[in-house]
Backbone of each chain as ProteinMPNN parsed JSONL, in Angstrom:
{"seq_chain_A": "XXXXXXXXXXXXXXXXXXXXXXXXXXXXXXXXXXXXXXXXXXXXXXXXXXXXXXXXXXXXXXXXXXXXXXXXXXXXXXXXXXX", "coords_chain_A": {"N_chain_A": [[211.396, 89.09, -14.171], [211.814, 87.939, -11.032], [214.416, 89.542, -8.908], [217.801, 89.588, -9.541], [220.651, 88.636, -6.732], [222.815, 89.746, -5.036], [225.449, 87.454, -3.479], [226.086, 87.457, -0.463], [227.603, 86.848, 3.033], [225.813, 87.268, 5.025], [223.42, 85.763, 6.155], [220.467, 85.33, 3.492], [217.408, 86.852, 4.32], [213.448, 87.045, 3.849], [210.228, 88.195, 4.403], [207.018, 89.135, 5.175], [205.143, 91.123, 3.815], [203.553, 94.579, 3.2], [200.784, 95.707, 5.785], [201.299, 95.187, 9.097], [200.376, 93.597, 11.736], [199.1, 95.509, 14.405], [200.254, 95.14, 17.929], [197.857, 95.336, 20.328], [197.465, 97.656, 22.749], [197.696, 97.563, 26.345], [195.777, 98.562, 29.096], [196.723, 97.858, 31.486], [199.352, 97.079, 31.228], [199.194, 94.675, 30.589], [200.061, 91.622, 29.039], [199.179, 91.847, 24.849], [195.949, 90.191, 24.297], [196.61, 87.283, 22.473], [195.644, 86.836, 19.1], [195.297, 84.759, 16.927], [195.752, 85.06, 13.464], [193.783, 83.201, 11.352], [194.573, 81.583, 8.352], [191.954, 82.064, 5.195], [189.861, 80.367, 3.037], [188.679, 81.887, -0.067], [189.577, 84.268, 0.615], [192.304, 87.167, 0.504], [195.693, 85.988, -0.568], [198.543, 86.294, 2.0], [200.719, 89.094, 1.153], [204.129, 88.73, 0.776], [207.963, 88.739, 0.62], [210.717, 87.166, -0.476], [213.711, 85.323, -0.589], [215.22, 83.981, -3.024], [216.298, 80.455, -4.6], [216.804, 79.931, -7.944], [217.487, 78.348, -10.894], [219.74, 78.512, -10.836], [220.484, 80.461, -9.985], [220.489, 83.289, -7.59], [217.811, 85.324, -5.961], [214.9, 87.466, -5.627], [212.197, 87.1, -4.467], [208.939, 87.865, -5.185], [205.321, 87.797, -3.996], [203.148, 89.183, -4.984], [203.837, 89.551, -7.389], [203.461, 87.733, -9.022], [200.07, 88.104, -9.793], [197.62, 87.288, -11.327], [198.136, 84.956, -12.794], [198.09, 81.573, -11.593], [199.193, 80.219, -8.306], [200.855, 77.809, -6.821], [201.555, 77.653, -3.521], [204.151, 76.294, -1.624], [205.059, 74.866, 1.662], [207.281, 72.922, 3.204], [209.352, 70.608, 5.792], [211.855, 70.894, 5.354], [215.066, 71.012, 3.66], [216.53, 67.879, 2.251], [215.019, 66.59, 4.327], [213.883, 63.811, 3.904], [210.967, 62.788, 2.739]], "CA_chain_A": [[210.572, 89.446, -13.027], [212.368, 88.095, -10.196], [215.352, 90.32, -9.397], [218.921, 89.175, -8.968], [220.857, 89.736, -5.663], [224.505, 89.001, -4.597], [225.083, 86.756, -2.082], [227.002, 87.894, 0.881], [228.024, 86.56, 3.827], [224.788, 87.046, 5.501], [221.839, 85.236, 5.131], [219.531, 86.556, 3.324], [216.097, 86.841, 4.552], [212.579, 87.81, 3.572], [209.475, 88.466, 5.392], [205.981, 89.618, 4.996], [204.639, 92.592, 2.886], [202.298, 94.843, 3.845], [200.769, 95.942, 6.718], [201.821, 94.394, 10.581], [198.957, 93.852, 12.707], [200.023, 96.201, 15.616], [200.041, 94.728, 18.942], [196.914, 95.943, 20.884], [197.807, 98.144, 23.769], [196.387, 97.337, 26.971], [195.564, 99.667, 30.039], [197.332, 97.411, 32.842], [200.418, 96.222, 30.576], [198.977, 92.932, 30.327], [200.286, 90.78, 27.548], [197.908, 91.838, 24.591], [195.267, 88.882, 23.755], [196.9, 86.548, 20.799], [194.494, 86.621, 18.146], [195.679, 83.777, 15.332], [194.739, 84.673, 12.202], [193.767, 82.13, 10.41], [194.078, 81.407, 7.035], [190.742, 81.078, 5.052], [189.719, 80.318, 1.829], [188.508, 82.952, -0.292], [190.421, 85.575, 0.952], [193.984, 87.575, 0.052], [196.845, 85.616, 0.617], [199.563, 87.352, 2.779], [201.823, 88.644, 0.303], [205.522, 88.615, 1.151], [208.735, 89.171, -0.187], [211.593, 85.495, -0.092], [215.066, 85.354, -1.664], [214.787, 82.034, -3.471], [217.145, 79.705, -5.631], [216.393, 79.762, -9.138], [218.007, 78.227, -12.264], [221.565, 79.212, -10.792], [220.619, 82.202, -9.428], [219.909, 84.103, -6.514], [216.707, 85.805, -6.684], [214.328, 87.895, -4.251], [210.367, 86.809, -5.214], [207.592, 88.917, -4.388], [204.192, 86.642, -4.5], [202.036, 90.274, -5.858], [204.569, 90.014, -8.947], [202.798, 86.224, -9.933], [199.112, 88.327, -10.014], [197.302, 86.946, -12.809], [198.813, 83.484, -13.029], [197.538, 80.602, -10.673], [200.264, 80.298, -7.829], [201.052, 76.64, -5.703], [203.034, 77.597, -2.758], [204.441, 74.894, -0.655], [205.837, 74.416, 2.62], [208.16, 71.756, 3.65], [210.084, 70.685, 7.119], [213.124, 71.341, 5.621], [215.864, 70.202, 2.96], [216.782, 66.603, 2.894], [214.315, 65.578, 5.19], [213.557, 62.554, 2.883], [209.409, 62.741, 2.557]], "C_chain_A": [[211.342, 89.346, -11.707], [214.079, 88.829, -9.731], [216.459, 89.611, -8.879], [219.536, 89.556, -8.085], [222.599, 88.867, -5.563], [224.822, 88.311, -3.517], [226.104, 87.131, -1.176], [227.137, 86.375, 1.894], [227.052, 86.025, 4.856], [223.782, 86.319, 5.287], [220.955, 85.605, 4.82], [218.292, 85.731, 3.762], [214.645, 87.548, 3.71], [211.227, 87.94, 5.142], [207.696, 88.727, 5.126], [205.278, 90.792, 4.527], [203.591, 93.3, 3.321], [201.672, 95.305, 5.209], [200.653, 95.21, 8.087], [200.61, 94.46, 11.045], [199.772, 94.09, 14.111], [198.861, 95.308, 16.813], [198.659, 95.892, 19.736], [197.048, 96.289, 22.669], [196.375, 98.106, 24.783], [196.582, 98.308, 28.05], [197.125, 99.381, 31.36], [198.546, 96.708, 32.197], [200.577, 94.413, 30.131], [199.413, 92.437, 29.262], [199.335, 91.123, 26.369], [197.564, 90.211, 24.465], [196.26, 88.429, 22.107], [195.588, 86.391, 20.091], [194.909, 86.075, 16.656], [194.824, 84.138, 14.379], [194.886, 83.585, 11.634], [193.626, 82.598, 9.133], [193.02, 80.87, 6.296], [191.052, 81.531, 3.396], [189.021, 81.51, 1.459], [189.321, 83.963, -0.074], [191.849, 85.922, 0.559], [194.974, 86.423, 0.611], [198.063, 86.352, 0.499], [200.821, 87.714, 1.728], [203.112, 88.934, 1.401], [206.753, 88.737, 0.004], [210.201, 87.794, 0.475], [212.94, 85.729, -1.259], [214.871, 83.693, -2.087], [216.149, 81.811, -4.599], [216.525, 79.408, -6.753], [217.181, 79.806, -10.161], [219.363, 78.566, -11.875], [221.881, 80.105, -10.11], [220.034, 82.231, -8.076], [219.146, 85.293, -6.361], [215.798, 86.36, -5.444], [212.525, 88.016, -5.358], [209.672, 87.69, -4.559], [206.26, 87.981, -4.893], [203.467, 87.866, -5.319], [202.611, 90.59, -6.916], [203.958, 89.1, -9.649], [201.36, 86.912, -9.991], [198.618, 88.296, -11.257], [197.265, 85.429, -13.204], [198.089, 82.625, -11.519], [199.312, 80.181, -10.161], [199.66, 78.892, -7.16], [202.373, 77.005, -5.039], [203.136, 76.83, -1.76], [205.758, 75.036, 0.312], [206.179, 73.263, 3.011], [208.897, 71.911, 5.223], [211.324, 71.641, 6.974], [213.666, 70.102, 4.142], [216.623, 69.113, 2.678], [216.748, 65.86, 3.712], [213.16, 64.32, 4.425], [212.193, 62.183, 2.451], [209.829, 63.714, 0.659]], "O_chain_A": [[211.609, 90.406, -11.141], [214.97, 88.438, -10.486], [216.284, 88.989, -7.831], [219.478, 90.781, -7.976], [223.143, 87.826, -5.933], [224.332, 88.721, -2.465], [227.227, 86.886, -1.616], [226.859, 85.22, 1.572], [227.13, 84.944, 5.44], [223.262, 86.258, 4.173], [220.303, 86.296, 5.603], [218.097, 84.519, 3.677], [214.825, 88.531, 2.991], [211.367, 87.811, 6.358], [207.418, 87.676, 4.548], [204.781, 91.406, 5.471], [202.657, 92.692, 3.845], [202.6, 95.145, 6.002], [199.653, 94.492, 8.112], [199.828, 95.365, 10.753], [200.602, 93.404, 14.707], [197.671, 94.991, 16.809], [198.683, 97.114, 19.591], [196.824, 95.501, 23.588], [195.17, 98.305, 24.635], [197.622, 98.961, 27.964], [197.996, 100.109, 31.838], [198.778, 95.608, 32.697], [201.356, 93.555, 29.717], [198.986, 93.041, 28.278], [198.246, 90.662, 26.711], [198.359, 89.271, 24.495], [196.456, 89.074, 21.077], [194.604, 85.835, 20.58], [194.878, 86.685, 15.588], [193.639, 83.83, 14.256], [195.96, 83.026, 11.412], [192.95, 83.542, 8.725], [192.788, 79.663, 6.357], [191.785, 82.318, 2.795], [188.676, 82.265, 2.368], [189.733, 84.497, -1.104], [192.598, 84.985, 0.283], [195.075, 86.026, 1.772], [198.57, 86.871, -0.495], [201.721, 86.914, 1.472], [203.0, 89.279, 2.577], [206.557, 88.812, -1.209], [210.493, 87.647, 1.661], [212.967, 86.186, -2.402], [214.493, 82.664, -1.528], [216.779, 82.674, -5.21], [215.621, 78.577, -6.667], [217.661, 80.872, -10.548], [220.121, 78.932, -12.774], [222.952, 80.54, -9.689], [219.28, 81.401, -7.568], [219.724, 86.352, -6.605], [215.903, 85.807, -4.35], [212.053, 88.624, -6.319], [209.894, 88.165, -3.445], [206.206, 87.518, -6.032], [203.15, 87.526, -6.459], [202.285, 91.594, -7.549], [203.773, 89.333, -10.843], [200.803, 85.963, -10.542], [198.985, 89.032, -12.174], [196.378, 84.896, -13.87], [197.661, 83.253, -10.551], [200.279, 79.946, -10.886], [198.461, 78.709, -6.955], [203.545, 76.899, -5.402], [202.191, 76.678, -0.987], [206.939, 75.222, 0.019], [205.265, 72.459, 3.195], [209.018, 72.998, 5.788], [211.764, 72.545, 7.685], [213.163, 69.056, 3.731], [217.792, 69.418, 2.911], [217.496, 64.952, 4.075], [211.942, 64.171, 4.526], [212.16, 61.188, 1.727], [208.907, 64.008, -0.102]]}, "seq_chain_B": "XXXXXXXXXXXXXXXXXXXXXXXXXXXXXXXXXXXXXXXXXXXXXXXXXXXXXXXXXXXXXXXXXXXXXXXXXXXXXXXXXXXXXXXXXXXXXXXXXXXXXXXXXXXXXXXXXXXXXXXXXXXXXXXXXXXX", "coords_chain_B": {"N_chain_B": [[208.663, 76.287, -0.243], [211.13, 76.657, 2.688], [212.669, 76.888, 6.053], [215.168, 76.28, 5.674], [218.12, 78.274, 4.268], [219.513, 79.961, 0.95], [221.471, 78.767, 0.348], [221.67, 76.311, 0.753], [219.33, 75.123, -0.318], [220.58, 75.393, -2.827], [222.519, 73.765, -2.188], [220.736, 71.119, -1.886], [219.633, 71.27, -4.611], [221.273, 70.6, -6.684], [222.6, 68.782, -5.916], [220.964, 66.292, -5.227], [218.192, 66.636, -6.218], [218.438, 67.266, -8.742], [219.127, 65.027, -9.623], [216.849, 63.551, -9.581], [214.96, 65.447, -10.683], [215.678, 65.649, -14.206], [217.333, 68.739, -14.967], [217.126, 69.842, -12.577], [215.18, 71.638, -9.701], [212.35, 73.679, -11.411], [211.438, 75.642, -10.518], [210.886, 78.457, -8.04], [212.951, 78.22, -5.263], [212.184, 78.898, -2.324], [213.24, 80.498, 0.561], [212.731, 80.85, 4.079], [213.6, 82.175, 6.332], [213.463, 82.042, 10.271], [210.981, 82.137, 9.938], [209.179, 83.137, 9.046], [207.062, 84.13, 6.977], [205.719, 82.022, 6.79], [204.47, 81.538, 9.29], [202.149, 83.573, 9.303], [200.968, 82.397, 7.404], [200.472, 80.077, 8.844], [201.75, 78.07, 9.563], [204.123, 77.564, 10.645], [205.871, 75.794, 12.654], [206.495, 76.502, 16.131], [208.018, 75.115, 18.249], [209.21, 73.252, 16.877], [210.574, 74.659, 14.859], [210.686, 74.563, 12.364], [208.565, 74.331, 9.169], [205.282, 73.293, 8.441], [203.558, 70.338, 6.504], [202.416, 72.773, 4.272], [200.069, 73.518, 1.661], [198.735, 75.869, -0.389], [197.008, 76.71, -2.766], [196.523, 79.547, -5.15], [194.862, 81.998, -6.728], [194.535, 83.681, -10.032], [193.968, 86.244, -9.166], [195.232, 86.811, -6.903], [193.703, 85.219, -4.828], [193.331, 83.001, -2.26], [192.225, 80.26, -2.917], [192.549, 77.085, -2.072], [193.632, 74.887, 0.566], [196.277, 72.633, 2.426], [197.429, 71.001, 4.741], [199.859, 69.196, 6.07], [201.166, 67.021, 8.787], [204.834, 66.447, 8.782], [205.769, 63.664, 8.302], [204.399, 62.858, 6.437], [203.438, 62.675, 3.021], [202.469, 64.701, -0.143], [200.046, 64.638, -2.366], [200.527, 64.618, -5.704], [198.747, 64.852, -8.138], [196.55, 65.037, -7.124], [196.42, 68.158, -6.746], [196.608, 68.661, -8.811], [194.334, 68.078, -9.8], [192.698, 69.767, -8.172], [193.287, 72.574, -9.286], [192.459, 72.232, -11.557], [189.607, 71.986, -10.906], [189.156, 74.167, -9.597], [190.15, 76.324, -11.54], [187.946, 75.599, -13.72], [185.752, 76.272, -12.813], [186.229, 79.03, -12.399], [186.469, 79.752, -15.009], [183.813, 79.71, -15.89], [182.662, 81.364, -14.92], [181.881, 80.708, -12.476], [179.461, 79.346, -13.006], [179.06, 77.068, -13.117], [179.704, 74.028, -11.071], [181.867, 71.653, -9.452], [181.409, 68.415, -8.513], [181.877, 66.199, -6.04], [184.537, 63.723, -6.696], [184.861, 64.936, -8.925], [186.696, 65.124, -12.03], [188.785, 66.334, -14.746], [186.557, 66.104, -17.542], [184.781, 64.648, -16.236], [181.074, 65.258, -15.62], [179.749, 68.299, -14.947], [178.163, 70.353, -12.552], [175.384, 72.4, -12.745], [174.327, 74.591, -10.955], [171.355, 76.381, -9.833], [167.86, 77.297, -9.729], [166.223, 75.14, -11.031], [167.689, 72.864, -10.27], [167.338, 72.01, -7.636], [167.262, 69.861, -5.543], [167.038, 67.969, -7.012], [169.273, 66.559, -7.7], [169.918, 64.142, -7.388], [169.515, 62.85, -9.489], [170.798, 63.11, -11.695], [173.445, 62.985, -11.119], [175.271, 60.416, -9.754], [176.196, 58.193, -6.951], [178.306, 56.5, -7.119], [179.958, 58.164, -9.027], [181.651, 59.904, -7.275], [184.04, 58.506, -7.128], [186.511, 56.995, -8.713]], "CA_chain_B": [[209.646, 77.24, 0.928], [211.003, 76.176, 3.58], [213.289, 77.736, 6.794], [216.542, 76.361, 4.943], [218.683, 79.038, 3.59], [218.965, 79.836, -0.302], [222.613, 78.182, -0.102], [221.177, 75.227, 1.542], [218.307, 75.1, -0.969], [221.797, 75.342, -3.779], [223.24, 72.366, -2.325], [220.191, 70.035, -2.066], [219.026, 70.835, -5.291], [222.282, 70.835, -7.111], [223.424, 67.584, -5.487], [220.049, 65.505, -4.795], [216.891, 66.5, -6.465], [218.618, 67.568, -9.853], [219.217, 63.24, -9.791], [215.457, 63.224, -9.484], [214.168, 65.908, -11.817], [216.508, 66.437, -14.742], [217.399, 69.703, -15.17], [216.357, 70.371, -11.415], [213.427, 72.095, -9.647], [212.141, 74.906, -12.165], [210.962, 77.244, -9.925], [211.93, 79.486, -7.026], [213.12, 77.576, -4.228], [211.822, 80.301, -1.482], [213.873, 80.255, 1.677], [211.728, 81.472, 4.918], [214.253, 82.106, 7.733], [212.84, 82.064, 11.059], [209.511, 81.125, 9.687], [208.164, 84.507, 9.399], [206.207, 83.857, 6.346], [205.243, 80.165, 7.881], [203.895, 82.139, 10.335], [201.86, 84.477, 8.554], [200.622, 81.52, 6.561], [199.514, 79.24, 10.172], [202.171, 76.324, 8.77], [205.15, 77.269, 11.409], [205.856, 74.875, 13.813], [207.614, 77.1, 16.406], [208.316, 74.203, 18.777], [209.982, 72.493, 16.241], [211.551, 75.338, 14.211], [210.036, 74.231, 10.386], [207.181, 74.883, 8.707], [204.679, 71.83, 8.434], [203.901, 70.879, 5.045], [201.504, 73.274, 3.475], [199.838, 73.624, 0.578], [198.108, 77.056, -1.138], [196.39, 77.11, -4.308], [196.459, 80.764, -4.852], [194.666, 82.369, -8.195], [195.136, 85.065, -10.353], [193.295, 87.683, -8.044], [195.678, 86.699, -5.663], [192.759, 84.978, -3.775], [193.545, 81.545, -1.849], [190.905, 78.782, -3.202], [192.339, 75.683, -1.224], [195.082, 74.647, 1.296], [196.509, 71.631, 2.893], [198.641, 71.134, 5.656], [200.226, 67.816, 6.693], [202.475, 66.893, 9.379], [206.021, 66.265, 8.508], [206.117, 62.304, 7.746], [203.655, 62.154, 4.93], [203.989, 63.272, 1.63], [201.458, 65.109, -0.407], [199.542, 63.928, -3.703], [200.373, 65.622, -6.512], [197.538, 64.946, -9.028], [195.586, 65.567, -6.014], [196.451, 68.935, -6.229], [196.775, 69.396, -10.012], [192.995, 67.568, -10.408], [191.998, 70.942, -8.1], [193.619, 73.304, -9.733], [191.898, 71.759, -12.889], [188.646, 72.171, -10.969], [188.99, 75.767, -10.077], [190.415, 76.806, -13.081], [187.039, 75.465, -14.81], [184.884, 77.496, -12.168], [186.673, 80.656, -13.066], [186.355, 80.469, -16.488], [182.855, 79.204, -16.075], [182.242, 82.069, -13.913], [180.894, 80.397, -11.557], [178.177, 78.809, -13.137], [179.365, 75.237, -13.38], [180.225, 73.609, -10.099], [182.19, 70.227, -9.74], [180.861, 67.352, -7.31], [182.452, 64.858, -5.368], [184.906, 63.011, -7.429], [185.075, 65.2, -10.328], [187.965, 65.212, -12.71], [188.915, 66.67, -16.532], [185.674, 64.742, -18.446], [183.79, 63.764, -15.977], [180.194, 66.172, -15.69], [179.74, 69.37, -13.793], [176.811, 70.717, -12.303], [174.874, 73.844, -12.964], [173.638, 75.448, -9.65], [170.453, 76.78, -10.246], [166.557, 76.838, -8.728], [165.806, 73.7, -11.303], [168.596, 71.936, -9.86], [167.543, 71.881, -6.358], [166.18, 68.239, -5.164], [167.424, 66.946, -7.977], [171.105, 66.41, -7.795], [170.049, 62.547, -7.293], [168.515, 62.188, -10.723], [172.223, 63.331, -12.681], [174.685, 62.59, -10.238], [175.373, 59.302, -9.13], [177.094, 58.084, -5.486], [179.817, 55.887, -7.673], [181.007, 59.267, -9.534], [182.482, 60.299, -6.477], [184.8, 57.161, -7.087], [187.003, 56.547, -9.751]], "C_chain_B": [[209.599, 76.32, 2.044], [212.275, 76.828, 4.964], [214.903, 77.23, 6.334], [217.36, 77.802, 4.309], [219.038, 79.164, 1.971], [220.388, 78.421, -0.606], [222.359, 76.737, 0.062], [220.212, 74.572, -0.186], [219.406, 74.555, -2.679], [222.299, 73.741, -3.81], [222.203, 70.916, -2.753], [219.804, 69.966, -3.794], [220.305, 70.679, -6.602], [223.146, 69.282, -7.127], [222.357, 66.605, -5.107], [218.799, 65.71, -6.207], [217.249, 67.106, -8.337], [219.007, 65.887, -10.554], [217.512, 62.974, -10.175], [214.505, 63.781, -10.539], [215.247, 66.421, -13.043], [216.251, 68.337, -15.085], [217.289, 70.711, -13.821], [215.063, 71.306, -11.01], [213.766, 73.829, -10.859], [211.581, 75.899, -11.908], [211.251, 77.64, -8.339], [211.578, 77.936, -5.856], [212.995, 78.677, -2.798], [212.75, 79.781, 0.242], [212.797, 81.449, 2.79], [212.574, 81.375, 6.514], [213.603, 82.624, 8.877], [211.097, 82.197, 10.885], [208.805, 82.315, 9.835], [206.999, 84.658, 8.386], [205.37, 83.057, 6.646], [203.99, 80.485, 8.635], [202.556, 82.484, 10.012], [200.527, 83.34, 8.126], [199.919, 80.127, 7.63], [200.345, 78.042, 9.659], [203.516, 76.448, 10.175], [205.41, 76.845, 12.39], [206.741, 75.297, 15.016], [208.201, 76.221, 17.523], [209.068, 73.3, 17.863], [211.131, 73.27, 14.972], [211.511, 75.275, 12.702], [208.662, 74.57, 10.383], [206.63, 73.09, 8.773], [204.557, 71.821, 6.811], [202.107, 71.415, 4.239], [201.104, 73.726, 2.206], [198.934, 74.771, -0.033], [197.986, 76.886, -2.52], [195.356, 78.736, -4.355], [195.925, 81.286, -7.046], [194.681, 83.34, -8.513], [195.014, 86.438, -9.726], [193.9, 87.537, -6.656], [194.818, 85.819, -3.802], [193.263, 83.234, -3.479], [192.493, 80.637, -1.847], [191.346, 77.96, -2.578], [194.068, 75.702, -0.573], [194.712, 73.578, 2.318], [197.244, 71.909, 3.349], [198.854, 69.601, 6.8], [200.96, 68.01, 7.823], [203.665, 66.106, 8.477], [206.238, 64.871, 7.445], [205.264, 61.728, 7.023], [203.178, 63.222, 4.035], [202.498, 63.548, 1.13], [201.292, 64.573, -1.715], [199.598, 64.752, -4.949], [199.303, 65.85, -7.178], [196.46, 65.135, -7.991], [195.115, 67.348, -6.321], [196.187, 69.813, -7.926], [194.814, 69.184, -10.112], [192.428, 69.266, -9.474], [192.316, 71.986, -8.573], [193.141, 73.141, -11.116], [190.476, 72.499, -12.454], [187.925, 74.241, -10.924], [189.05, 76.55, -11.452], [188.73, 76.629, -13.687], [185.785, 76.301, -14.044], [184.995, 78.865, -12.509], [186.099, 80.635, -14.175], [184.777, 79.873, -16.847], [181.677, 80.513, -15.575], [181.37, 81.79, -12.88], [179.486, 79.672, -11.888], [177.769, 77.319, -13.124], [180.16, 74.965, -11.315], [180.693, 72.268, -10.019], [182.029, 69.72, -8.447], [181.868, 66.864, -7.051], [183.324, 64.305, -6.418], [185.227, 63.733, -8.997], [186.589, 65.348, -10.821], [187.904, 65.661, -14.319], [187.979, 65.54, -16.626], [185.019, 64.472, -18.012], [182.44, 65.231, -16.118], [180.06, 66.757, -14.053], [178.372, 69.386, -13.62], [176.618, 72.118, -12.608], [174.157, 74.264, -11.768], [172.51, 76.343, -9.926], [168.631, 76.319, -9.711], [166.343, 75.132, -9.424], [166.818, 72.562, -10.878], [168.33, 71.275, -8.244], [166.613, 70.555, -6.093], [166.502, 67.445, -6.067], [168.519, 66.563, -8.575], [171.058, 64.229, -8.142], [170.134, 62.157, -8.879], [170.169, 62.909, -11.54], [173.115, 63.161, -12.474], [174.654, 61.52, -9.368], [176.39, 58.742, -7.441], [178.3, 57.487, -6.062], [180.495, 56.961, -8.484], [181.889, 59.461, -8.48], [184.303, 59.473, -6.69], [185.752, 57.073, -8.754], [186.609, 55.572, -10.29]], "O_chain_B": [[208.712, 75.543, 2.397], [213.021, 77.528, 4.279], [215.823, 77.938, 6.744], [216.492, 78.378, 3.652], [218.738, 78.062, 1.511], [220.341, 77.49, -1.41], [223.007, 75.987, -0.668], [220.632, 73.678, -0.92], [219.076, 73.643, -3.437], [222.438, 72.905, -4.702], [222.517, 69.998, -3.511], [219.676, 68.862, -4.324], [219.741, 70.674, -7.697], [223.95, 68.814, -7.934], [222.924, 65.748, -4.429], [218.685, 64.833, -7.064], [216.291, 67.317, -9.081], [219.127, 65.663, -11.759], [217.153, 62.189, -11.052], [213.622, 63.167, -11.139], [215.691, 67.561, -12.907], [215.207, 68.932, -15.354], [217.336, 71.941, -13.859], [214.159, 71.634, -11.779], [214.709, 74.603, -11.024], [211.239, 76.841, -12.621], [211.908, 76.893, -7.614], [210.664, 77.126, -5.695], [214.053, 79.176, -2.416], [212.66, 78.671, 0.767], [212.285, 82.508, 2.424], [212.252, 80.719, 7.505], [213.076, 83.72, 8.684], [210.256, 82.334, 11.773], [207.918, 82.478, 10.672], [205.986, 85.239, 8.777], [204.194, 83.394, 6.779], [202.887, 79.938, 8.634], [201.697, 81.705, 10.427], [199.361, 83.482, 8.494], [199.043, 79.361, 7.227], [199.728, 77.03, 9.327], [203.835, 75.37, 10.677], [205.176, 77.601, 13.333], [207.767, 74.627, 15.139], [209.245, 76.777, 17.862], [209.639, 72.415, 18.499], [212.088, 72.754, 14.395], [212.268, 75.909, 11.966], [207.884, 74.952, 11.257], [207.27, 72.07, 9.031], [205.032, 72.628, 6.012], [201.129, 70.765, 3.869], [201.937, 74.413, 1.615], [197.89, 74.148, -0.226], [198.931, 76.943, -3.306], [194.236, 79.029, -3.935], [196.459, 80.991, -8.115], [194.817, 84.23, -7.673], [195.757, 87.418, -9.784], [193.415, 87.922, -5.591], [195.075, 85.806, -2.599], [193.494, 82.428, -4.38], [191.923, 80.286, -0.815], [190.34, 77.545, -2.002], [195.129, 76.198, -0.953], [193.64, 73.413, 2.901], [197.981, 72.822, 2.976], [198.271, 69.19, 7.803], [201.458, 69.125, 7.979], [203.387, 65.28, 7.608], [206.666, 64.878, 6.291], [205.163, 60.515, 6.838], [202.677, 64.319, 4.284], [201.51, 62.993, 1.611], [202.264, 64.052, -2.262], [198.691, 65.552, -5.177], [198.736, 66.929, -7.003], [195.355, 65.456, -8.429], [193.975, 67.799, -6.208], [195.798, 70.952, -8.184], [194.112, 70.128, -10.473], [191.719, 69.978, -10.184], [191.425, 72.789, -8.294], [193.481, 74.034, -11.891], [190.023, 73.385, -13.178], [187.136, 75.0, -11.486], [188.219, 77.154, -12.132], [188.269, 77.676, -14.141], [184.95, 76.908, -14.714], [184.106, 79.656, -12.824], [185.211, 81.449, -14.426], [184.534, 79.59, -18.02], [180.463, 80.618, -15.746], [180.391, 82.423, -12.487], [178.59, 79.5, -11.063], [176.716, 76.682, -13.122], [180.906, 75.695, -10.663], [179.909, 71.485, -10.557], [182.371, 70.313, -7.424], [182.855, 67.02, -7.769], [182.678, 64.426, -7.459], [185.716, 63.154, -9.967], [187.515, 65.65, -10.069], [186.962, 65.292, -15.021], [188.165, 64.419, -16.152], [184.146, 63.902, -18.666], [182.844, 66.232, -16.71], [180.14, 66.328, -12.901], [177.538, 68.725, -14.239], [177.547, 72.918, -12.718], [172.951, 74.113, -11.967], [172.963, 77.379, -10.413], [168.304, 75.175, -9.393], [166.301, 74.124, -8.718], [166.621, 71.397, -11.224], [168.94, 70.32, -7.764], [165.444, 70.397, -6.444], [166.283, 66.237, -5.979], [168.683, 66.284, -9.763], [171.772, 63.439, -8.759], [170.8, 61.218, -9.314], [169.523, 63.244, -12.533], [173.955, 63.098, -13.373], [174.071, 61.614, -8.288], [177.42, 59.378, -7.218], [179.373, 57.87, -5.596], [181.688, 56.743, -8.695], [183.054, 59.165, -8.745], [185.401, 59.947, -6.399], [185.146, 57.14, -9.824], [187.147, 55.179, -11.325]]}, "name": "protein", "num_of_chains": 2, "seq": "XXXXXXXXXXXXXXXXXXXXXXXXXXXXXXXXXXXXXXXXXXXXXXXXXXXXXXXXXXXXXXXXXXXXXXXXXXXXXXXXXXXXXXXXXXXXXXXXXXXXXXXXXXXXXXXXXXXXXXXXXXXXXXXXXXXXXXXXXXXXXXXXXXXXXXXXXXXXXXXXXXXXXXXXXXXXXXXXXXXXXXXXXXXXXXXXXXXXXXXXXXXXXXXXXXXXXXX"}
């Protein structure tokens, strides 16, 4: 499932899948309004697309490839921040 | 995931957490540079440049049943997290007809949601279930 990638030089990145919520153009160039989505229960969660470390490898996940299966995804500070 | 890089993600788990879990972690280590997923997800701390630590229990329909989100300097519960992923799970495949109270865990008794149920939660469900 997840596909293998080569690792360069660069770092690889991912990002968010799907459609952007376009900025809302205003008359007088004003900043638009921020409007946080929140995350709620029930509802889709955001898929995305993450290069991840797995088993040895270097690997680019897509969360709408785990559909079917019960997913736990977890955020952290950061890597050998000792919690 | 976290805004580390995958190489990053290589070293710790390669040189730290493969001490901790033999064989090391067994599933994707997701790297989230500049926290654009984080984001997305309401966990990225952009004053501090990390994600906080969040938690998604996401099910097969892709739908998000529960999420937690700590700050930084305290750690999350695992069986916390497995005992809800126990409870959903038994809603799904219950379709909905079973609901779990306060305190429930594998074994203990569900409820049935239903008109004869209403007023009378007292009379089958006790205040010390909640409780281990």
């Amino acid at each position: 499932m997840p596909e293998e990638f080569k690792a360069g030089c660069a770092r690889p990145t991912g990002g968010p899948v799907g459609e952007a919520v376009a900025p809302e153009e205003t008359k007088d160039n004003k900043k638009p309004k921020e409007v946080a989505k929140m995350i709620k229960v029930g509802r889709k969660a955001p898929d995305f697309s993450a290069p991840a470390y797995l088993n040895g490898k270097f690997v680019n996940i897509k969360l709408s490839e785990y559909l079917g299966k019960w997913v736990v995804l977890c955020f952290y500070p950061g890597d050998f921040t000792f919690v | 995931m976290s805004i580390d890089s995958v190489f990053v993600h290589k070293m710790w788990n390669d040189h730290e957490l493969s001490k901790m879990v033999s064989g090391g972690v067994p599933y994707p280590m997701l790297s989230d540079g500049g926290g654009k997923v984080g984001s997305v997800y309401g966990v990225y701390d952009e004053d501090a440049g990390v994600e906080t630590r969040g938690r998604f229990i996401i099910d097969p329909d892709g739908v998000i049943q529960g999420f937690e989100v700590l700050t930084p300097p305290v750690g999350r519960n695992v069986n916390e997290s497995l005992r809800q992923i126990q409870a959903f799970q038994l809603v799904r495949n219950s379709k909905g007809t079973e609901a779990t109270p306060s305190g429930w865990k594998p074994g203990k008794m569900t409820l049935k949601p239903g008109p004869g149920l209403v007023g009378k939660v007292w009379e089958v469900w006790k205040t010390e279930m909640a409780f281990d």
